[in-house]
C-alpha positions in Angstrom: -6.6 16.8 18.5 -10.0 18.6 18.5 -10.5 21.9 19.3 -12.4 22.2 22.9 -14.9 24.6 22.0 -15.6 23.6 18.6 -15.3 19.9 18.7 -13.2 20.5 14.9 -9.9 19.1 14.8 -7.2 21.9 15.3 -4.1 23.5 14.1 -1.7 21.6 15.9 -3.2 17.9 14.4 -3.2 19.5 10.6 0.2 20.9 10.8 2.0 17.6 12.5 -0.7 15.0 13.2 -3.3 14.8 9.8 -4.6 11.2 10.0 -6.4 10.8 6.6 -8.0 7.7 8.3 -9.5 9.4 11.3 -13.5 9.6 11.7 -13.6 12.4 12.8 -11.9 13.7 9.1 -15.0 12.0 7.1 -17.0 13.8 9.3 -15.4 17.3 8.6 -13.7 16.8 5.9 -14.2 20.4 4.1 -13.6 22.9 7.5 -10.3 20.8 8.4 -9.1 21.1 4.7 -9.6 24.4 4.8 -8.1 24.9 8.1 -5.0 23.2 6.6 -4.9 25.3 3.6 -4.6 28.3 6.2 -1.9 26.8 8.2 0.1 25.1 5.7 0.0 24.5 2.2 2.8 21.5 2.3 2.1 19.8 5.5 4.3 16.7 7.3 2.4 14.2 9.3 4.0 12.3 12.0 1.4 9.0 11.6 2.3 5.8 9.4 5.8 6.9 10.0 5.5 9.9 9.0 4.0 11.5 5.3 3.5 14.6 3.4 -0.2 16.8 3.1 -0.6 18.6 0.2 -3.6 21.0 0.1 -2.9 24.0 -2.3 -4.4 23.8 -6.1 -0.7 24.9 -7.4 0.9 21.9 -5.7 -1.7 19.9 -5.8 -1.9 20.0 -9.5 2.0 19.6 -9.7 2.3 16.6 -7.8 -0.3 14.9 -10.1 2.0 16.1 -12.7 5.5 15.3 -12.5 5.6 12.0 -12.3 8.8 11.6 -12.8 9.3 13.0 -9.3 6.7 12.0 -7.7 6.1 8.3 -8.8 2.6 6.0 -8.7 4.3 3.0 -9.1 6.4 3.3 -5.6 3.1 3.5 -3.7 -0.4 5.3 -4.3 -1.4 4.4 -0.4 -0.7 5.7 2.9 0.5 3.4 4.8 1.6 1.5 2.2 -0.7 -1.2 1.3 0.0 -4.2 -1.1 -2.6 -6.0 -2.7 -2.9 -9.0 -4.5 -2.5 -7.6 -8.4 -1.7 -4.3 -9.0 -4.6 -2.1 -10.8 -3.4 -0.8 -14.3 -2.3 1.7 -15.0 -2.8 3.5 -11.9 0.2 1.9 -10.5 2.6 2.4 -12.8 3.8 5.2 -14.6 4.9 6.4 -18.2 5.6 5.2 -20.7 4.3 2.2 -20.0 1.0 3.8 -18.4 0.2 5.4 -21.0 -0.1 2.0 -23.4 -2.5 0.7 -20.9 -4.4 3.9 -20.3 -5.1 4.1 -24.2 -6.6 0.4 -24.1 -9.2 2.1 -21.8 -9.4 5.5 -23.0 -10.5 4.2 -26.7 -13.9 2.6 -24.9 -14.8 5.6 -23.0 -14.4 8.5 -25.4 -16.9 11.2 -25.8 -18.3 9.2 -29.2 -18.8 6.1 -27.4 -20.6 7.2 -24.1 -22.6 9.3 -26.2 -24.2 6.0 -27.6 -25.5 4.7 -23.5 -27.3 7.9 -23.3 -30.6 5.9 -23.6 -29.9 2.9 -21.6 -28.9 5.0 -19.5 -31.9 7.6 -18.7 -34.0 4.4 -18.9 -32.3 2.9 -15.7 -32.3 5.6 -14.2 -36.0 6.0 -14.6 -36.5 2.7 -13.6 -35.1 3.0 -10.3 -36.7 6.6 -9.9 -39.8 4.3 -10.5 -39.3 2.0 -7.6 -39.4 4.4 -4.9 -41.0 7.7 -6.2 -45.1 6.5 -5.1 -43.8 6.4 -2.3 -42.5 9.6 -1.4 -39.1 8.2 0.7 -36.0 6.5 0.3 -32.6 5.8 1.3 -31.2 7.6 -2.1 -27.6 5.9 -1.5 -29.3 2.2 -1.7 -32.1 2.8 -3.9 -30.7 5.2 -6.9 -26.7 6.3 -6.0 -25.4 2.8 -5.6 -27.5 0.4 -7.8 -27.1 3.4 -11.3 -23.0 3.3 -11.6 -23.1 -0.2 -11.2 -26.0 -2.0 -13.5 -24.6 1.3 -15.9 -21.3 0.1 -16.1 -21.7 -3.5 -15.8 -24.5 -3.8 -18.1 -23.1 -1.2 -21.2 -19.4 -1.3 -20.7 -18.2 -4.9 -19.9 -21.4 -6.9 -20.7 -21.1 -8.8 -17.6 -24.2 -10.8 -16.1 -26.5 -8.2 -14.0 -27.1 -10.3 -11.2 -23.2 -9.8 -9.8 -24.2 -6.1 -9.4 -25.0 -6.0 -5.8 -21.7 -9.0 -5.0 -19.5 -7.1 -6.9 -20.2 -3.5 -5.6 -20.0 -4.2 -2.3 -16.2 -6.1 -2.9 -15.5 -3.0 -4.7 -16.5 -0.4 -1.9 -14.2 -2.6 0.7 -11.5 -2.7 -1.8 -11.7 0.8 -1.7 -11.5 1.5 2.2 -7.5 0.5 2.3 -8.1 1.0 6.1 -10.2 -2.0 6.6 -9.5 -5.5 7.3 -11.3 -6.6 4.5 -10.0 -4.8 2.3 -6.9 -6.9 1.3 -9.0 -10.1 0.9 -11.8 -7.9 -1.3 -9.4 -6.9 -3.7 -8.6 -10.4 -4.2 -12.6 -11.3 -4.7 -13.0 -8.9 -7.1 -9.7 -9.8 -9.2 -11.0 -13.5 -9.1 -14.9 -12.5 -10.5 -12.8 -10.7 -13.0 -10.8 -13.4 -14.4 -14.4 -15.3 -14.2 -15.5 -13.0 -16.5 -13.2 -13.1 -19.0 -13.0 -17.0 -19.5 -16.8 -16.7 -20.2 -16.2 -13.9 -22.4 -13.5 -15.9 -24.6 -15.8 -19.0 -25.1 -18.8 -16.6 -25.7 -16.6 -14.8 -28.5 -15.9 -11.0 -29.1 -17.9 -7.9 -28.5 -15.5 -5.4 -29.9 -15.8 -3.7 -26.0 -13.2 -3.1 -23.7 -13.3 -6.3 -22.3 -11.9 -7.7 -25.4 -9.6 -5.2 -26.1 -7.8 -5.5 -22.9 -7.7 -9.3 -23.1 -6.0 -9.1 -26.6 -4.1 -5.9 -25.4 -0.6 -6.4 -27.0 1.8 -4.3 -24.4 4.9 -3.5 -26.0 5.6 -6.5 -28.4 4.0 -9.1 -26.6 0.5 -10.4 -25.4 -0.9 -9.3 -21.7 -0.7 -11.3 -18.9 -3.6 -12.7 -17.6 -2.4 -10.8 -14.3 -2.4 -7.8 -15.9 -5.5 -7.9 -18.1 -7.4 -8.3 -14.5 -5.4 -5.8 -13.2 -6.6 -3.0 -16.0 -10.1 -4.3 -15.4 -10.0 -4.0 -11.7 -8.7 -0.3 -12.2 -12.5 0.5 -14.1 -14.3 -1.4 -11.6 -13.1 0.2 -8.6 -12.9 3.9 -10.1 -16.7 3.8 -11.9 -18.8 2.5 -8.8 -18.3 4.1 -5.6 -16.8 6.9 -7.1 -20.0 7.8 -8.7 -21.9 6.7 -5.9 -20.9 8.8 -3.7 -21.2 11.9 -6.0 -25.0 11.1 -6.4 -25.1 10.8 -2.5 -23.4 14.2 -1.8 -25.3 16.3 -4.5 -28.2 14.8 -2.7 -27.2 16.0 0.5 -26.6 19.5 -1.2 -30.1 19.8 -2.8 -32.2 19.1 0.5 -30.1 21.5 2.6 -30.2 23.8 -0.5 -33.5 23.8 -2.5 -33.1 26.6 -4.3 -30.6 24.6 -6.5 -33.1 22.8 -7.7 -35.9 25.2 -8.4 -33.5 27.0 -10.1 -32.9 24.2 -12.3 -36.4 23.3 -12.7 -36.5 26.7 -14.1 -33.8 26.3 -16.3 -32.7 22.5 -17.6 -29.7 24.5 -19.6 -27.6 25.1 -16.2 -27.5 21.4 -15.9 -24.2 20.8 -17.7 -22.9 23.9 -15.7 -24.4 22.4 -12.0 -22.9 18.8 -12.4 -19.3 20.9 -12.6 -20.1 22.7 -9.8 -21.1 19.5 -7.6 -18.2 17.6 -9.1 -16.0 20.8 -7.6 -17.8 21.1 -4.2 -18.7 17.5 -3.6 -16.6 15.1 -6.2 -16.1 11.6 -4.1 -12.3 11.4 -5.5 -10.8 13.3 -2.7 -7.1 12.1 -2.7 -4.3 9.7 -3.5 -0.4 9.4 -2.9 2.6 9.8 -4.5 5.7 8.7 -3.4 9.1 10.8 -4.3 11.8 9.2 -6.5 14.1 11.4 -5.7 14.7 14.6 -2.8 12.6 17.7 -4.1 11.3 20.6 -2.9 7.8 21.4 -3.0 6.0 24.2 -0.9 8.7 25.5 0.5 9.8 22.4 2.0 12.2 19.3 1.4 11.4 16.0 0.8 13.4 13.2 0.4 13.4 10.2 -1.8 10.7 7.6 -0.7 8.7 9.9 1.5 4.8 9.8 0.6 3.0 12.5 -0.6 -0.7 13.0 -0.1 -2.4 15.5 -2.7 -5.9 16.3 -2.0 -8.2 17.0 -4.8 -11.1 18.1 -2.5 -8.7 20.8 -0.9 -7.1 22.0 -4.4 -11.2 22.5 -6.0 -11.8 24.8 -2.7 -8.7 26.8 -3.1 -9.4 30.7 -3.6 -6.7 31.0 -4.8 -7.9 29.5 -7.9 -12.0 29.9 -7.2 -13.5 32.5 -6.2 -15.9 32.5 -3.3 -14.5 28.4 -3.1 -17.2 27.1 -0.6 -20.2 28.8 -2.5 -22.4 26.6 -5.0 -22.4 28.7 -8.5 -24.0 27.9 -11.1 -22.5 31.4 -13.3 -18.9 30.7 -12.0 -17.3 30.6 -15.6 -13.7 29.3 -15.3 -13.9 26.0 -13.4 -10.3 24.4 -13.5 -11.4 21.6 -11.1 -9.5 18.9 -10.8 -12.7 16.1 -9.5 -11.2 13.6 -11.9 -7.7 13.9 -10.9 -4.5 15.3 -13.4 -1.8 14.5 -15.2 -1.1 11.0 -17.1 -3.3 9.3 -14.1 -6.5 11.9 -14.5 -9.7 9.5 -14.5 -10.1 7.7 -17.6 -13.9 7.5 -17.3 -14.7 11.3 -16.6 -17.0 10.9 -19.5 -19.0 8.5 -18.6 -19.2 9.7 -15.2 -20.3 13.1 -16.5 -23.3 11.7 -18.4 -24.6 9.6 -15.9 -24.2 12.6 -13.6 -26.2 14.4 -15.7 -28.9 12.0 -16.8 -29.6 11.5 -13.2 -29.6 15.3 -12.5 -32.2 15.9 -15.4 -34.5 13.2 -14.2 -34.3 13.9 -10.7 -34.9 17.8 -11.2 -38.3 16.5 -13.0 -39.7 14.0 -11.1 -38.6 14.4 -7.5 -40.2 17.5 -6.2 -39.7 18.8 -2.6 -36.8 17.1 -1.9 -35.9 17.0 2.4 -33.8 14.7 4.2 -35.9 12.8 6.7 -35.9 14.5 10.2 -32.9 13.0 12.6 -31.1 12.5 9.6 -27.7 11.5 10.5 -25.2 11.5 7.9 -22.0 9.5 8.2 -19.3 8.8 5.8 -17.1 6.1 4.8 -13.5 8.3 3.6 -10.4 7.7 3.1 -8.9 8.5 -0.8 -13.1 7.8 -2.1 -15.7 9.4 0.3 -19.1 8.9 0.1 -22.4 9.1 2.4 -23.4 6.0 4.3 -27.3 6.8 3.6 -29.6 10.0 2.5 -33.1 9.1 4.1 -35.1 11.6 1.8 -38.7 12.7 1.6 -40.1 14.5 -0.9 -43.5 14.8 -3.1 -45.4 11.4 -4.1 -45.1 11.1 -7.6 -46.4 8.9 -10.8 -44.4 6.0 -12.3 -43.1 6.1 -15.9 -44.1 2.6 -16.1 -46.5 0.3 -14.9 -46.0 -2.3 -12.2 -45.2 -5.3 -12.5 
């Protein structure tokens, strides 16, 4: 239900009717998040047959958790939706999460990105190079999409560049749940995986992760083929569109606020402290379920064994209760307990690497692109349902020189 006056969607369809699925959410996502905070922390939701709406940093943050109440291996979706292999470790929990997690966690530590840092201000160079003479763009298609991508792809799992584009856009379906497609991408991407890795074993070992998951030994005895895609699958669909859409919503943050970046111009040190703030305000990982092992009580209200549980990250990082003047862009705020990357045993293994690349792209962009506006009659929609990103960011800004030459 939408508010007459307003056109926002009202108290009455956050307190009882909260359709995560719903355009007219992904279109205002942050006002009705907030309007639900106001209402009720611990909401119930009479679509899908019925689900809980979590929007409080406290509960939020407890949910994520306890999984031993609230469990990722009875269902992360809502409605439930199976796919064709299940993606490791998110669905499963301890202890047997946490054996896969550390097969993943070992390639993407602090000391390992560290070593991409060139590669990866050289890409993202390059692609500033292929549209920066010419003082447009659509940023989503020509920078926010293509970096994660040929990033990940290229440094991480050595896999042949030219899938890039194939392989993104199965991933960004696999992501909608809410799609048609989305079922049968799932199943693309698990097949280019197992491609992969049968290259990879005649081409021999590159002490990556790759490798390490494919000889993963999981409690006493090898991996399934099954689930060695399955743990693959898991970095795939969290490093792309995930970090996509981040790019894409800073974006959108700098040309409606230009101060940001002057102020960065002005001071390259914030940097560090700006990509926190974006990953608060605008982090693309906006929410997942949990379902309930057993009857609980959260919020001041009971829930019963195999009800679903929806915890919103993008609510929780605008609390006030835990951030002061929540909606406001700071670059001085010092305690930022965000939780952009998730919590608990499930929190993002790849917040590192999306940090660097988040900042890379920030440093570059802060340098070269100067006067940055989105193009008049910008429209901006959004695909959004537990990842949310912009569809395009037409931008204009100052013509500027290539690094390299043409050609």
């Amino acid at each position: 239900m939408t508010d007459a006056a307003t056109g926002q969607l009202d108290a009455e369809w956050v307190e009882h009717h909260f359709d995560h699925l719903s355009p007219e959410l992904a279109r205002d996502l942050h006002p009705t998040l907030a309007l639900a905070r106001s209402r009720c922390l611990v909401a119930h939701s009479d679509q899908y047959d019925g689900f809980w709406v979590v929007t409080g940093y406290e509960d939020v943050l407890r949910v994520a958790q306890d999984w031993e109440t609230f469990s990722s291996e009875l269902g992360i979706t809502v409605p439930h939706t199976p796919t064709p292999m299940k993606i490791l470790p998110v669905t499963i929990d301890p202890p047997l999460q946490r054996t896969f997690k550390r097969l993943i966690n070992t390639h993407f530590r602090p000391v390992v990105v560290v070593e991409w840092e060139q590669q990866t201000r050289a890409l993202v160079n390059r692609l500033i190079d292929g549209f920066v003479e010419a003082g447009e763009c659509d940023f989503m298609t020509e920078f926010a999409r293509p970096l994660p991508g040929l990033a990940f792809f290229d440094m991480a799992l050595h896999a042949p560049a030219e899938d890039l584009e194939m392989v993104n856009h199965w991933a960004t379906l696999a992501s909608l749940s809410h799609l048609e497609e989305s079922r049968e991408s799932h199943g693309k991407l698990a097949a280019w995986i197992g491609a992969l890795m049968a290259k990879r074993r005649e081409e021999g070992p590159r002490g990556d992760v790759v490798d390490a998951v494919m000889n993963a030994d999981i409690e006493g005895r090898p991996i399934t083929p099954a689930e060695a895609v399955g743990t693959v699958q898991l970095l795939v669909l969290g490093g792309l569109e995930t970090t996509a859409g981040a790019l894409g919503m800073s974006m959108i943050r700098f040309c409606r606020h230009p101060e940001i970046l002057a102020r960065l111009r002005e001071n390259p040190e914030l940097i560090p402290d700006a990509v926190e703030e974006l990953l608060r305000l605008d982090g693309s990982f906006i929410c997942i379920a949990r379902t309930a092992r057993h009857d609980t009580e959260l919020g001041g209200r009971q829930i019963k064994a195999g009800e679903r549980v929806l915890i919103y990250w993008a609510s929780a990082n605008r609390d006030e209760s835990e951030f002061d003047n929540a909606d406001t862009f700071d670059l001085d705020r010092g305690r930022n307990r965000h939780i952009a990357f998730g919590a608990g045993p499930h929190r993002c293994a790849g917040s590192n690497l999306a940090r660097m690349n988040l900042r890379i792209a920030l440093e570059e962009i802060v340098t070269r692109l100067v006067d940055v506006r989105l193009q008049p009659g910008a429209d901006i929609d959004y695909h959004s349902t537990f990842n949310r990103a912009p569809q395009s960011v037409p931008i204009t800004f100052t013509p500027g020189p290539r690094l390299t030459p043409a050609g």
